[in-house]
Biopython code that builds the backbone (N, CA, C, O; Angstrom):
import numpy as np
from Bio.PDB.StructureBuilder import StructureBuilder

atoms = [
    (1, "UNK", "N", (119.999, 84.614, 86.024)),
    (1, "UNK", "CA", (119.678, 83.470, 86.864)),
    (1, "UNK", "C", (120.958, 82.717, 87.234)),
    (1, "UNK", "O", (121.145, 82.110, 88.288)),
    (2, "UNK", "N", (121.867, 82.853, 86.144)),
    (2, "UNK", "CA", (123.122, 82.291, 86.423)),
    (2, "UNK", "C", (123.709, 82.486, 87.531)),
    (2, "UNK", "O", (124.111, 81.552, 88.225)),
    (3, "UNK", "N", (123.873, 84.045, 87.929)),
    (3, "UNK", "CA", (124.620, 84.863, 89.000)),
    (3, "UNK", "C", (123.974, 84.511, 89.904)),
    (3, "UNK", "O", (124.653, 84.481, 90.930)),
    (4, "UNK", "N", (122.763, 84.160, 90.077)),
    (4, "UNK", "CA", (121.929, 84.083, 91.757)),
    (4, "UNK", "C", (122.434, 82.411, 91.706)),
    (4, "UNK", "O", (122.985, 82.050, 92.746)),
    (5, "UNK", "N", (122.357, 81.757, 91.034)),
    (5, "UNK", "CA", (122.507, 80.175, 90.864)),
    (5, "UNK", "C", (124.144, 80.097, 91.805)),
    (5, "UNK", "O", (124.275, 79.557, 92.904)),
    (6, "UNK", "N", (125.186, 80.750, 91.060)),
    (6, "UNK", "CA", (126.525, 80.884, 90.968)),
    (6, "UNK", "C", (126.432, 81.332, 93.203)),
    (6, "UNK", "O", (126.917, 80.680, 94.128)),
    (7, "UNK", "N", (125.805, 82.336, 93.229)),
    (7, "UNK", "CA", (125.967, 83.452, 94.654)),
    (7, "UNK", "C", (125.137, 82.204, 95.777)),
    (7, "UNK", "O", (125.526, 82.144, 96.943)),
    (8, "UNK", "N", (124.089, 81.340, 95.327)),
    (8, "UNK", "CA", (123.635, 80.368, 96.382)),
    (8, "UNK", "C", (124.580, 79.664, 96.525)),
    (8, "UNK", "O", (125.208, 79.677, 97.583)),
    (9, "UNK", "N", (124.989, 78.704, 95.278)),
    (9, "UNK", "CA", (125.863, 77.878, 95.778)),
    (9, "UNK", "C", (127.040, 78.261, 96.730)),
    (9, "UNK", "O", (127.439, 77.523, 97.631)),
    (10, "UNK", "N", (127.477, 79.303, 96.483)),
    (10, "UNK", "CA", (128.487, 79.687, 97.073)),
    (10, "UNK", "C", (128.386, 79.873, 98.893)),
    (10, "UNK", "O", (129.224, 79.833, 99.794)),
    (11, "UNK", "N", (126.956, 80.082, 98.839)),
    (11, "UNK", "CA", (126.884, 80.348, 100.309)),
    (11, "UNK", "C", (126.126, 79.068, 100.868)),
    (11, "UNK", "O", (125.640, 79.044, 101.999)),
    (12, "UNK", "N", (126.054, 77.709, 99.723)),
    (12, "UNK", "CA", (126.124, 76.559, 100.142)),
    (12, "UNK", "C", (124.283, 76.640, 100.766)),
    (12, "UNK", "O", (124.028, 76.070, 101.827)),
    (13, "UNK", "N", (123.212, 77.336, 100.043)),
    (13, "UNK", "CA", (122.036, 77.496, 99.963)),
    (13, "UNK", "C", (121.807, 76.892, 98.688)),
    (13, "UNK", "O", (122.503, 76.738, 97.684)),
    (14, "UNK", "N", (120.173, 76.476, 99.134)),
    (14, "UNK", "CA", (119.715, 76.289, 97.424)),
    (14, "UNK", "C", (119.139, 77.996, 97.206)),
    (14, "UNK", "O", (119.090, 78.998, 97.920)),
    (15, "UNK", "N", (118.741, 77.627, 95.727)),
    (15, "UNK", "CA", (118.540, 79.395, 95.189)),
    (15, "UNK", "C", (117.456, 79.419, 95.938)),
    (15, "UNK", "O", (117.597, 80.586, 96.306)),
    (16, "UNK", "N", (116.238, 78.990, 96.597)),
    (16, "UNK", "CA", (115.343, 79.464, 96.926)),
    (16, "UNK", "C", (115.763, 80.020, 98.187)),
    (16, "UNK", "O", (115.767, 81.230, 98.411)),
    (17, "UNK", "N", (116.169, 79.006, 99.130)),
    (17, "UNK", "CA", (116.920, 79.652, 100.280)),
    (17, "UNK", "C", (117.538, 80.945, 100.144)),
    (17, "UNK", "O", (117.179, 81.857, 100.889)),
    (18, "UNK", "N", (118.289, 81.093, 99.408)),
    (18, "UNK", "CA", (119.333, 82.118, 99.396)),
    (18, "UNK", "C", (118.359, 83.148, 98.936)),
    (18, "UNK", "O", (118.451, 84.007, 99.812)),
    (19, "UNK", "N", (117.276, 83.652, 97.870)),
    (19, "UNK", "CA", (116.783, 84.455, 97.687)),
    (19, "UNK", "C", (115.218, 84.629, 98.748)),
    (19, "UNK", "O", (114.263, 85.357, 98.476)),
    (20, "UNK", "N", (115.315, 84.004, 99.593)),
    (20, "UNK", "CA", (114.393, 83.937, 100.947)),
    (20, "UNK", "C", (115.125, 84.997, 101.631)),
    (20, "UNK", "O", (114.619, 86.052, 102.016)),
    (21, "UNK", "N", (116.541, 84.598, 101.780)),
    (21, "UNK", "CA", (117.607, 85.546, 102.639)),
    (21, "UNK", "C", (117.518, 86.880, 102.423)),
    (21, "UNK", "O", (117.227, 87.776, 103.215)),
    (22, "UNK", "N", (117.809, 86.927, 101.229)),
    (22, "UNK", "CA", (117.923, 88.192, 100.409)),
    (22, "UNK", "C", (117.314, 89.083, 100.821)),
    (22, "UNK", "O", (117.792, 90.159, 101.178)),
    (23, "UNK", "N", (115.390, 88.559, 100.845)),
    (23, "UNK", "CA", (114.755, 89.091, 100.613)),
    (23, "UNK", "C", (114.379, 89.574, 101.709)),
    (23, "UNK", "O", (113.922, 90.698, 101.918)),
    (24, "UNK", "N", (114.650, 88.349, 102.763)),
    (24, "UNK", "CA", (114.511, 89.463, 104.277)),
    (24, "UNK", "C", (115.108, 90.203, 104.501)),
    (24, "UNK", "O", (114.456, 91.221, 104.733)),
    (25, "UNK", "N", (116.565, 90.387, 104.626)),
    (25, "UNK", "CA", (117.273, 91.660, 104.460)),
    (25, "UNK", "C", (116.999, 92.639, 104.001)),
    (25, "UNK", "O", (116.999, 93.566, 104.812)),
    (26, "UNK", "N", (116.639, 92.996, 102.593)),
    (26, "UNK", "CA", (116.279, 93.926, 101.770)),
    (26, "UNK", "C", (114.604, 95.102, 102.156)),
    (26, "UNK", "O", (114.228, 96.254, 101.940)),
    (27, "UNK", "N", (114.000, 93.585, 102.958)),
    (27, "UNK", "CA", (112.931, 94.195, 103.897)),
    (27, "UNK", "C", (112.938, 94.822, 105.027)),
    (27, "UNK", "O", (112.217, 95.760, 105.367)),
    (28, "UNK", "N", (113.949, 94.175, 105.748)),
    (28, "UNK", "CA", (114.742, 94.790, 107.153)),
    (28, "UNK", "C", (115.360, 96.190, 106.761)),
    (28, "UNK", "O", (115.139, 97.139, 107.514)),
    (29, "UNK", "N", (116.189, 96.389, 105.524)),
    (29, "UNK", "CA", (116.446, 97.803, 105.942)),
    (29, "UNK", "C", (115.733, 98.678, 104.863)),
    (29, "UNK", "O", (116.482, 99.440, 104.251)),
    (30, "UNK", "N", (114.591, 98.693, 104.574)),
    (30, "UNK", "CA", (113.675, 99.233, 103.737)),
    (30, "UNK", "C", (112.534, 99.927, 105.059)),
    (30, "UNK", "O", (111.702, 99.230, 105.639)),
    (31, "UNK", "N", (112.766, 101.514, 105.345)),
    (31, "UNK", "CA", (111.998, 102.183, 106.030)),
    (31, "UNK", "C", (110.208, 102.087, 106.142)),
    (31, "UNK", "O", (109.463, 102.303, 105.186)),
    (32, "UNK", "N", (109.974, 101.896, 106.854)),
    (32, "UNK", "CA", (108.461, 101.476, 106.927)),
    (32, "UNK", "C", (107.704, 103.080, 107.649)),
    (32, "UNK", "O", (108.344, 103.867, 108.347)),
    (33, "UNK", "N", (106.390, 103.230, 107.293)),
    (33, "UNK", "CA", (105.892, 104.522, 107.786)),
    (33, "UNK", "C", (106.328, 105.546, 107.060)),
    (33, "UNK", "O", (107.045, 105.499, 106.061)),
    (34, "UNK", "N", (105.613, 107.005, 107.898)),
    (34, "UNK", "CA", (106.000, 108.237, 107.637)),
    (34, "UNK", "C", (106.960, 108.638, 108.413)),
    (34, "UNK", "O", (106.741, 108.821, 109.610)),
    (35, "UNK", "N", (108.819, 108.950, 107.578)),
    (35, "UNK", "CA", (109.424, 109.741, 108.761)),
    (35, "UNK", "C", (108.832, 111.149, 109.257)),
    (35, "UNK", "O", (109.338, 111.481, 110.329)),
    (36, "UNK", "N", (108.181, 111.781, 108.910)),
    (36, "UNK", "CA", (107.816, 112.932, 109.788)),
    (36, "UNK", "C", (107.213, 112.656, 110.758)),
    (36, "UNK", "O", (107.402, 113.158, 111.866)),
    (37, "UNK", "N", (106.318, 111.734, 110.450)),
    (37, "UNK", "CA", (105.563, 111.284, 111.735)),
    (37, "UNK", "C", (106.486, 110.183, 112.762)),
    (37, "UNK", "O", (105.970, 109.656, 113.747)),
    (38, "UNK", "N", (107.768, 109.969, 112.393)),
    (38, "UNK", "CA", (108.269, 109.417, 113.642)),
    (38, "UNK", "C", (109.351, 110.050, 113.995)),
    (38, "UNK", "O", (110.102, 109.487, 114.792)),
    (39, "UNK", "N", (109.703, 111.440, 113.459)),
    (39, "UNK", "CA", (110.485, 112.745, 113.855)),
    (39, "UNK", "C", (109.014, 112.912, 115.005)),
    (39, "UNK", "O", (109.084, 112.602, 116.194)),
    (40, "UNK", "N", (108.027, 113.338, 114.485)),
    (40, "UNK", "CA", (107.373, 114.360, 115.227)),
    (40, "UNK", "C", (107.138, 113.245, 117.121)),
    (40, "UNK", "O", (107.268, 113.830, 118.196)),
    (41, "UNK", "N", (106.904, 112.169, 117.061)),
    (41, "UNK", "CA", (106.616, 111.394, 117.879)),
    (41, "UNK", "C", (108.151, 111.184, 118.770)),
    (41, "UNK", "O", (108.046, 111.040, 119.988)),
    (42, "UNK", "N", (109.265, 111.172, 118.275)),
    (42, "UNK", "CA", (110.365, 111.824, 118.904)),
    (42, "UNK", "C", (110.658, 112.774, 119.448)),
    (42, "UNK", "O", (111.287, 112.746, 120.506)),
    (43, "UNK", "N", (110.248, 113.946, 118.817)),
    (43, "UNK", "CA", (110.445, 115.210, 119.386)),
    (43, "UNK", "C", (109.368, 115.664, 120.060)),
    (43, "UNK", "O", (109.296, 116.875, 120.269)),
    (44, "UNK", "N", (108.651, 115.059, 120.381)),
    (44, "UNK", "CA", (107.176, 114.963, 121.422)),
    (44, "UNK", "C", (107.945, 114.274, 122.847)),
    (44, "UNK", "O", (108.275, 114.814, 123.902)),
    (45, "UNK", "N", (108.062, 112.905, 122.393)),
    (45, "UNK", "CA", (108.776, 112.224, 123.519)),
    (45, "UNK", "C", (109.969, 113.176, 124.697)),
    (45, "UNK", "O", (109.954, 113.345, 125.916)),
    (46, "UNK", "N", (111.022, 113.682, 123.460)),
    (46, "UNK", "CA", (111.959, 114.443, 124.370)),
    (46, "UNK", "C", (111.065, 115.697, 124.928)),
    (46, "UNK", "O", (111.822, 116.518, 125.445)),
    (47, "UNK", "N", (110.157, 115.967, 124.968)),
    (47, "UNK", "CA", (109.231, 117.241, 125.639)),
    (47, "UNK", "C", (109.073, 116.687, 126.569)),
    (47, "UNK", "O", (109.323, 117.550, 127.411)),
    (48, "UNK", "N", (108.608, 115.070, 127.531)),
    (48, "UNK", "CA", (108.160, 114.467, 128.352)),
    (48, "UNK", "C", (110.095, 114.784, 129.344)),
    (48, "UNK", "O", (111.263, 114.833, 128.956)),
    (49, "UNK", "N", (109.239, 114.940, 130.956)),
    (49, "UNK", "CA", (110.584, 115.036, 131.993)),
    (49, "UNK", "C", (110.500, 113.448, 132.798)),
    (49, "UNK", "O", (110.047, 113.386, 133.940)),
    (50, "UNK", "N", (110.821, 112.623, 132.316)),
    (50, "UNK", "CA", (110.591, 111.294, 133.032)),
    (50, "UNK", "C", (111.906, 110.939, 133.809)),
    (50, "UNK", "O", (113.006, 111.436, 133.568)),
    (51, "UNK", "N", (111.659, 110.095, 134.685)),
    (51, "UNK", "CA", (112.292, 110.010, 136.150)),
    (51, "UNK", "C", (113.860, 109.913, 135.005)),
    (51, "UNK", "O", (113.890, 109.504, 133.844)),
    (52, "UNK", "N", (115.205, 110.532, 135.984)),
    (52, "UNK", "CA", (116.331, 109.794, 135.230)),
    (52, "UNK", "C", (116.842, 108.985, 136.453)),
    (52, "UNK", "O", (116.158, 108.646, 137.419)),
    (53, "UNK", "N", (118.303, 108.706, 136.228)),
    (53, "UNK", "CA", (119.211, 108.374, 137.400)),
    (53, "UNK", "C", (120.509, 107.329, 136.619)),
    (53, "UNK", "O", (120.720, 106.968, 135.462)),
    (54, "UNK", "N", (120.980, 107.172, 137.538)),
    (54, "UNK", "CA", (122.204, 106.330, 137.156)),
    (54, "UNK", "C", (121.935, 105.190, 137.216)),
    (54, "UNK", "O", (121.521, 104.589, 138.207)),
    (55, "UNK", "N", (122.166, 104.724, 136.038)),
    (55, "UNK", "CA", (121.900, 103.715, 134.828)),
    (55, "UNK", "C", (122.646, 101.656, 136.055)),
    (55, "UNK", "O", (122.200, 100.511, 136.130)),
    (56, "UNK", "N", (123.612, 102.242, 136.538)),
    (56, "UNK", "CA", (124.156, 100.910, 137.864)),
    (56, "UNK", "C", (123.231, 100.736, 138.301)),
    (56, "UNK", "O", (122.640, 99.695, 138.014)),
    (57, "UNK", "N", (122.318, 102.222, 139.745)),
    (57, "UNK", "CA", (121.696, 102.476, 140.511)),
    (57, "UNK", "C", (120.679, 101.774, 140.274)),
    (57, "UNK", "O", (120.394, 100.730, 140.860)),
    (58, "UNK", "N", (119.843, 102.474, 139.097)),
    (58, "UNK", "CA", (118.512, 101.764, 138.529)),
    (58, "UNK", "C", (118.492, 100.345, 138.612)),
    (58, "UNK", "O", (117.701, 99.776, 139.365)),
    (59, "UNK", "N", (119.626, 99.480, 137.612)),
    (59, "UNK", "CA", (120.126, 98.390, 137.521)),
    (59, "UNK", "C", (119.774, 97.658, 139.040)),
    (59, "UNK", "O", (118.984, 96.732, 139.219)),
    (60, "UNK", "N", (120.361, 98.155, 139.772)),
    (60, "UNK", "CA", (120.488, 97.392, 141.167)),
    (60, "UNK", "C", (119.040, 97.469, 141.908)),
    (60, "UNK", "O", (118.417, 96.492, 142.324)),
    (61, "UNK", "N", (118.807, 98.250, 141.955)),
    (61, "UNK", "CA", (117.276, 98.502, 142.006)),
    (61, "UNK", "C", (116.294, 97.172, 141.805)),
    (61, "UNK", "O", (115.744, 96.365, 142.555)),
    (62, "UNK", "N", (116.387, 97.405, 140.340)),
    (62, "UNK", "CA", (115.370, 96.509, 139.343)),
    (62, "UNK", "C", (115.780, 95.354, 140.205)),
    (62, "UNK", "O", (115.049, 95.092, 141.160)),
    (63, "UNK", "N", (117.130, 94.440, 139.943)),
    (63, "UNK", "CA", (117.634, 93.604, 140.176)),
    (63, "UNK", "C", (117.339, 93.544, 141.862)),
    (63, "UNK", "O", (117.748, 92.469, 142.300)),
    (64, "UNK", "N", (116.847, 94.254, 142.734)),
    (64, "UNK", "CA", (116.625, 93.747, 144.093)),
    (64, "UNK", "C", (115.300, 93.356, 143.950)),
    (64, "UNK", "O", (114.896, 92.229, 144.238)),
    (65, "UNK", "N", (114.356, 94.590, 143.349)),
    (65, "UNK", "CA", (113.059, 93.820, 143.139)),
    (65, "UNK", "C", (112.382, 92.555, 143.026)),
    (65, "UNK", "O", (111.501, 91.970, 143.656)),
    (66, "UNK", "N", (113.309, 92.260, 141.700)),
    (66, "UNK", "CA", (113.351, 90.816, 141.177)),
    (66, "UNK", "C", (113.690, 90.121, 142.405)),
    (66, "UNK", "O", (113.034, 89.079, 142.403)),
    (67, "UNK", "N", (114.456, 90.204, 143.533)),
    (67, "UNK", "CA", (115.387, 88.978, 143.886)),
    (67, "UNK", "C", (113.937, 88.737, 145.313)),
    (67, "UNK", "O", (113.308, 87.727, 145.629)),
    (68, "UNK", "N", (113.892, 89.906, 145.750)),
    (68, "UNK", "CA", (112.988, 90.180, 146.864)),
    (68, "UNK", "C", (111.603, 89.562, 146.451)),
    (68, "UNK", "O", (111.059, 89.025, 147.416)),
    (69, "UNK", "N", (110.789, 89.481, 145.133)),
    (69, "UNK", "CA", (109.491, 88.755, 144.709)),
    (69, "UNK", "C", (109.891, 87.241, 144.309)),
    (69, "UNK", "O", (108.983, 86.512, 143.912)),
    (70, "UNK", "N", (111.129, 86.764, 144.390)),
    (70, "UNK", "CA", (111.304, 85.462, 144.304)),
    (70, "UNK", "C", (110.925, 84.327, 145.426)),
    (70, "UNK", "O", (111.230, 84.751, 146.541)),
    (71, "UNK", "N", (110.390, 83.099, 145.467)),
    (71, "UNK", "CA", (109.903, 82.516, 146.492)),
    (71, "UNK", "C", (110.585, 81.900, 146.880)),
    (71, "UNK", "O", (111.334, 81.229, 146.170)),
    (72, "UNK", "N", (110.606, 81.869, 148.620)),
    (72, "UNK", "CA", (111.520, 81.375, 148.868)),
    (72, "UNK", "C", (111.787, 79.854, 149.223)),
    (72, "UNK", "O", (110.934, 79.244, 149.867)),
    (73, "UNK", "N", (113.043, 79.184, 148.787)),
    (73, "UNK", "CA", (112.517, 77.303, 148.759)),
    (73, "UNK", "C", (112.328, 77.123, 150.148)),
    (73, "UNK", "O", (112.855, 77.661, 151.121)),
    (74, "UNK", "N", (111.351, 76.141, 150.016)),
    (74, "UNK", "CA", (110.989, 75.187, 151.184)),
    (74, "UNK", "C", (112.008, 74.671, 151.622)),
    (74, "UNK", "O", (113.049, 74.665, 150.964)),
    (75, "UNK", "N", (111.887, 74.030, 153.054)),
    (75, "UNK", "CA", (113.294, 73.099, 153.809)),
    (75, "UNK", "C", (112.009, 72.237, 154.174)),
    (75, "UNK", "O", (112.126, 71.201, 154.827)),
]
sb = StructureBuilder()
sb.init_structure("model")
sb.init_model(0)
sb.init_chain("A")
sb.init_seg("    ")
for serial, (resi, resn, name, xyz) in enumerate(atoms, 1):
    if name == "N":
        sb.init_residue(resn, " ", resi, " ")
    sb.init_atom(name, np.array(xyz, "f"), 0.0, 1.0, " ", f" {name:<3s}", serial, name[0])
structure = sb.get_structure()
């Protein structure tokens, strides 16, 4: 208890804080699910031929869409 006491203060948390932190982290990189089943749902995906193109192109695209459904101000 000492060491967690000693490691909050240090990061200027109280211990509860600091082991709140912890604990989300430790959840964040703790794998959730079945990896086979999100291999297999990957390697399903890359079977699909979906539109490609250049990544600017697209960009500019999207970005006219947007500009073209914007309303235009009153005078």
């Amino acid at each position: 208890m000492a060491a967690i006491e000693r490691a909050a203060e240090r990061s200027g948390l109280t211990v509860s804080a600091w082991v709140r932190g912890v604990l989300r982290v430790a959840e964040r990189d703790v794998p959730s699910g079945d990896v086979r089943r999100k291999l297999a749902v990957i390697a399903a995906a890359c079977l699909h031929d979906g539109p490609t193109g250049d990544i600017e192109q697209m960009n500019a695209e999207i970005e006219a869409g947007y500009l073209a459904a914007e309303p235009k101000p009153r005078r």
